[in-house]
C-alpha positions in Angstrom: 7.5 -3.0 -12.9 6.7 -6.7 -12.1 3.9 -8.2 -9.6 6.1 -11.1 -7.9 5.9 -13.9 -4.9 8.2 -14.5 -2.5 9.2 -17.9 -0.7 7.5 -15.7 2.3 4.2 -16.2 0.4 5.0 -19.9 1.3 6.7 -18.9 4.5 4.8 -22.5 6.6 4.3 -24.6 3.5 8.4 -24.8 3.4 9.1 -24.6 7.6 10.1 -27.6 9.6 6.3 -27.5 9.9 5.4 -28.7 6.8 5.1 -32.9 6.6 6.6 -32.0 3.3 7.9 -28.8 2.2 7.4 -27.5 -0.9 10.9 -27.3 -3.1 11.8 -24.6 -5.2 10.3 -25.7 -8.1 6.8 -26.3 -6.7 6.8 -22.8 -5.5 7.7 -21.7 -8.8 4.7 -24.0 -10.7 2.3 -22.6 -7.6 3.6 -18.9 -8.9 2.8 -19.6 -12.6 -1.1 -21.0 -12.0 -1.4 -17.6 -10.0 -0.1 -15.8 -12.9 2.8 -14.3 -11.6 6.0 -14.2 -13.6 8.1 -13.2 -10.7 9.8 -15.0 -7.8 12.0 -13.9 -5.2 14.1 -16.6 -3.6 14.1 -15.0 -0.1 15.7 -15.8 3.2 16.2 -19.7 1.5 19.7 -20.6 2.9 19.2 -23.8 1.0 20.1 -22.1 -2.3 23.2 -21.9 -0.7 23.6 -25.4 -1.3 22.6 -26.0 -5.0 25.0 -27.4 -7.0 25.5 -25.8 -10.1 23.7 -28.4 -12.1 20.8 -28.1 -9.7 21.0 -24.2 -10.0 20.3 -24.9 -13.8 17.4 -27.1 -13.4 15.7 -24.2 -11.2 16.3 -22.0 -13.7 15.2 -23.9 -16.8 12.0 -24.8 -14.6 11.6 -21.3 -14.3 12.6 -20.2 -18.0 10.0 -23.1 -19.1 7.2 -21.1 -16.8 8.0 -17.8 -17.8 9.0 -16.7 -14.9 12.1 -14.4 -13.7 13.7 -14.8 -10.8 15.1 -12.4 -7.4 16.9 -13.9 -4.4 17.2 -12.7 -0.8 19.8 -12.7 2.1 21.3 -11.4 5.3 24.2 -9.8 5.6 26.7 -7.1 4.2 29.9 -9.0 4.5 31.6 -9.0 0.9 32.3 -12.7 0.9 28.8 -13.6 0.9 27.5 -11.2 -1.0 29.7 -12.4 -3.9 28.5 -15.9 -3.3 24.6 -14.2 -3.9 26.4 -12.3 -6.9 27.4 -15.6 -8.3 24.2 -17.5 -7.8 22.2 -14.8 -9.0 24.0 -14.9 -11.9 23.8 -18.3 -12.5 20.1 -18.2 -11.7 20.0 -15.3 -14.5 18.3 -13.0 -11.6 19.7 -9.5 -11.7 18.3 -8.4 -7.6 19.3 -9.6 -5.0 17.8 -8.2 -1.3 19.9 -8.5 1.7 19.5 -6.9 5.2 22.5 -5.4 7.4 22.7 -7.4 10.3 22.6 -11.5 10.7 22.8 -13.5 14.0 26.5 -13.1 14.3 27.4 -9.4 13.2 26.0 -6.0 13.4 27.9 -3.3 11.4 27.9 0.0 12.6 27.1 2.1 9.8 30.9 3.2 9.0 31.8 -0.6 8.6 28.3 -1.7 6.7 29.4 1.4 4.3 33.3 -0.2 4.1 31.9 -3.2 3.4 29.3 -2.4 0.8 31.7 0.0 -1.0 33.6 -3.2 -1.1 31.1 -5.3 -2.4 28.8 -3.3 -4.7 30.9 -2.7 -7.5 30.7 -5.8 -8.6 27.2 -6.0 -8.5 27.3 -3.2 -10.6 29.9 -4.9 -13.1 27.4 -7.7 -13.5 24.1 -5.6 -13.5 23.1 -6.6 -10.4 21.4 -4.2 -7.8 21.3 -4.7 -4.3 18.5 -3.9 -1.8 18.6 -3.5 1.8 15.4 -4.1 3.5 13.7 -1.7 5.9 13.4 -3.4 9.5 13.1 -3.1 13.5 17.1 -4.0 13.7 18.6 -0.7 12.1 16.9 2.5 11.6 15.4 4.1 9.0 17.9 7.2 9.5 20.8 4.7 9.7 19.5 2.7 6.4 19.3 5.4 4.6 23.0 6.6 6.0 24.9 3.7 4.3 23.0 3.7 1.2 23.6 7.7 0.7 27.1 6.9 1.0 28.1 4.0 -0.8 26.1 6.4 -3.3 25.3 3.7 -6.1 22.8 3.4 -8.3 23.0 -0.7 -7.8 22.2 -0.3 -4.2 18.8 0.6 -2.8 16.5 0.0 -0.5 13.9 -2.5 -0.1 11.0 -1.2 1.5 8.5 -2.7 3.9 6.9 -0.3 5.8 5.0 -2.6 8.3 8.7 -3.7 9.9 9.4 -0.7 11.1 6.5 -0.5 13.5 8.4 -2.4 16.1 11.2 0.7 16.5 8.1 3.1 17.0 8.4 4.1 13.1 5.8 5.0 11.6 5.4 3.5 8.3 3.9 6.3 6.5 7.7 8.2 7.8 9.8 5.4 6.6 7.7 5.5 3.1 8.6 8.8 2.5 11.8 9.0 3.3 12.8 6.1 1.7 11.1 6.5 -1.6 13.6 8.2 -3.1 15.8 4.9 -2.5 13.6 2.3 -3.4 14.4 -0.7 -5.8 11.9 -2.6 -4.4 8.7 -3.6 -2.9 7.6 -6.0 -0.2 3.5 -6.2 -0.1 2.5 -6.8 3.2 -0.8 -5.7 5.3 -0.5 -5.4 8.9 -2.7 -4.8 11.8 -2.9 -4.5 15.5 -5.2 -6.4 17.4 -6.7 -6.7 20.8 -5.1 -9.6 23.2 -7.8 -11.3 25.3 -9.4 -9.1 28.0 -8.0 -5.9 26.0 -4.5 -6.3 28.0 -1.9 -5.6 25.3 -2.0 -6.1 21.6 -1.3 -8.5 19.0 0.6 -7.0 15.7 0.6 -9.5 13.3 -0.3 -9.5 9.5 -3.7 -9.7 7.4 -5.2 -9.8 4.0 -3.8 -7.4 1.8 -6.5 -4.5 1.7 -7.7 -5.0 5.7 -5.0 -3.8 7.7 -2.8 -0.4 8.3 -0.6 -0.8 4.8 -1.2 2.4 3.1 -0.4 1.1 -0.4 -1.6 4.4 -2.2 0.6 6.2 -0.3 3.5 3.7 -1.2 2.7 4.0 -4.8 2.4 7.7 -4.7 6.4 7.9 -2.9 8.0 5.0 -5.0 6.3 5.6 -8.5 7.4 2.4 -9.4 5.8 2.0 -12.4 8.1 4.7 -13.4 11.4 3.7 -11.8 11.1 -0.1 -12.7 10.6 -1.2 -9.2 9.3 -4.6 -8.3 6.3 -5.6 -5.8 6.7 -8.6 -4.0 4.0 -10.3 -2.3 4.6 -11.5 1.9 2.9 -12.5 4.2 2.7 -12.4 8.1 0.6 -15.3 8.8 0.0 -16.5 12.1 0.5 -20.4 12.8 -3.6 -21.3 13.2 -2.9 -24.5 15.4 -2.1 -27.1 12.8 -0.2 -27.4 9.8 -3.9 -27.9 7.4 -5.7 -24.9 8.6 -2.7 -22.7 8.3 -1.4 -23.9 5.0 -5.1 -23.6 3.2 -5.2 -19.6 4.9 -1.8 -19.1 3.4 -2.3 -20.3 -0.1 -5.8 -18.5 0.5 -4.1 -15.3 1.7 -2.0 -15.5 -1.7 -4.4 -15.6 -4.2 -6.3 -12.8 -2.5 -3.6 -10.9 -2.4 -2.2 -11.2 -5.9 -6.2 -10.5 -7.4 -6.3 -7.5 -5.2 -2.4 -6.3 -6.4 -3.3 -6.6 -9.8 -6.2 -4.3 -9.5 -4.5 -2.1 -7.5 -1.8 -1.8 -10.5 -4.1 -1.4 -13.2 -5.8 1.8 -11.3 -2.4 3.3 -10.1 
């Protein structure tokens, strides 16, 4: 069990937003003087477009800062999960998480499971697993459907409890019934908040340790000490009005939330 970052740690710092955005390798140097030897390459289409020379820069920047490395997608179709497969090999990263649906197709469950039982096998040839994210687009029961029949021990599920609040699941219901699934961890703490004149709410995230993430319970379910399973650091920062302000909360949000993960770890 690792204590990683994700490029979602970073999520504005490398947005259109940013007057510069950070590359790969700056989030990797930001990861190392936090002292996190983790880093999950999520939801960063521009992978995609490494050449295979600049794949191998990456990962010698990485190797050189101790640091191992995860990657992160959309999408179940076989084709580009074997382009993931091939980058994650060449990145030397050995999880990749992915999510069912993408903007253009939305298996049913029989087809995600054709598709998968398709795909996974070679994941599993390489050593690869495969985790499929818990979110507001596909139910928990229908999640946890595909998984249970593709029945593979390279294929998981990545859980984030706090996305699920947007289907009315709870996230103490996905936890559980999840847990016994779980290859790994998103770390995110979420809260509602009044809109102005109390007309409505806001749901949005917050420092790890203020909001409705019940990470004990998490820990409890997963055991992923145990099972080997990865936590990965996210955030769901609000834009604050400029690029400054919301890039000095995020970095801020960061280092709070990997000092509070690592005691949390050392008193699970």
């Amino acid at each position: 069990m690792a204590l990683g970052l994700s490029t979602y740690a970073f999520f504005w710092q490398i947005s259109a937003k940013a007057p510069r955005p950070l590359t790969v390798e700056d989030m990797l140097r930001r990861t190392h003087d936090l002292g996190v030897g983790l880093f999950q390459i999520c939801d960063y289409p521009l992978i995609e477009t490494f050449s295979d020379e600049r794949l191998a820069e990456v990962r010698a920047t990485a190797d050189s800062l101790g640091i191992r490395l995860e990657l992160g997608t959309r999408g179940v179709r076989p084709g580009h999960l074997r382009t993931y497969l091939d980058l994650a090999e060449k990145l030397g990263a050995t999880f990749v998480r992915s999510m069912l649906n993408t903007n253009d197709h939305r298996p049913t469950v029989p087809e995600a499971v054709e598709l998968l039982r398709e795909a996974v096998p070679g994941y599993a040839e390489r050593g690869v697993t495969l985790g499929l994210e818990t979110y507001e687009q596909v139910s928990t029961d229908d999640l946890l459907a595909v998984v249970t029949a593709v029945d593979s021990p390279h294929l998981g599920v990545c859980l984030d409890p706090g996305n699920s609040v947007a289907r009315l699941e709870r996230p103490a219901d996905v936890i559980d019934r999840t847990a016994p699934h779980v290859v790994n961890i998103h770390v995110k703490d979420f809260a509602f908040t009044r809109r102005d004149g109390w007309v409505g709410f806001t749901f949005a995230g917050c420092p790890l340790g203020e909001g409705l993430l019940d990470y004990d319970r998490v820990i409890a379910a997963v055991r992923p000490e145990e099972k080997g399973v990865n936590q990965i650091v996210e955030h769901w920062l609000p834009w604050q009005g400029g690029f400054e302000e919301t890039a000095r909360l995020e970095d801020q949000w960061t280092q709070a939330s990997v000092r509070t993960l690592n005691k949390l770890m050392r008193s699970t």
